[in-house]
C-alpha positions, 0 to 999 in steps of 0.5 A: 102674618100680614097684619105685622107689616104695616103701611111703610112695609107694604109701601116698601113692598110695592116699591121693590117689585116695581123696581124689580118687574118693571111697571108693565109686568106688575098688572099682569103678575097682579092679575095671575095672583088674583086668578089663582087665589080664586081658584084656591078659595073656589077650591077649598069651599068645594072641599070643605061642602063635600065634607060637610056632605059626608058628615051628614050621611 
């Protein structure tokens, strides 16, 4: 999915949400996205170890 953007893509990418939230809202919207993503992959690991747990019983 990512790998089609491209450097100028993610250039335009940046620009555009800088422009649109402002250069003091960018490291805390960084931040929530950051804090989420680890709770979906701490998440999905603890899914995925249970299944792993029940298929060994």
């Amino acid at each position: 999915m990512l790998s089609n953007i491209g450097i100028p893509g993610l250039i335009l990418i940046l620009v555009l949400a800088l422009i649109i939230f402002g250069p003091k809202k960018l490291p805390e919207i960084g931040r929530a996205f950051g804090e989420t993503l680890k709770e979906f992959k701490k998440s999905t690991r603890e899914l995925t170890k249970d299944d792993d747990h029940d298929k060994r019983k």
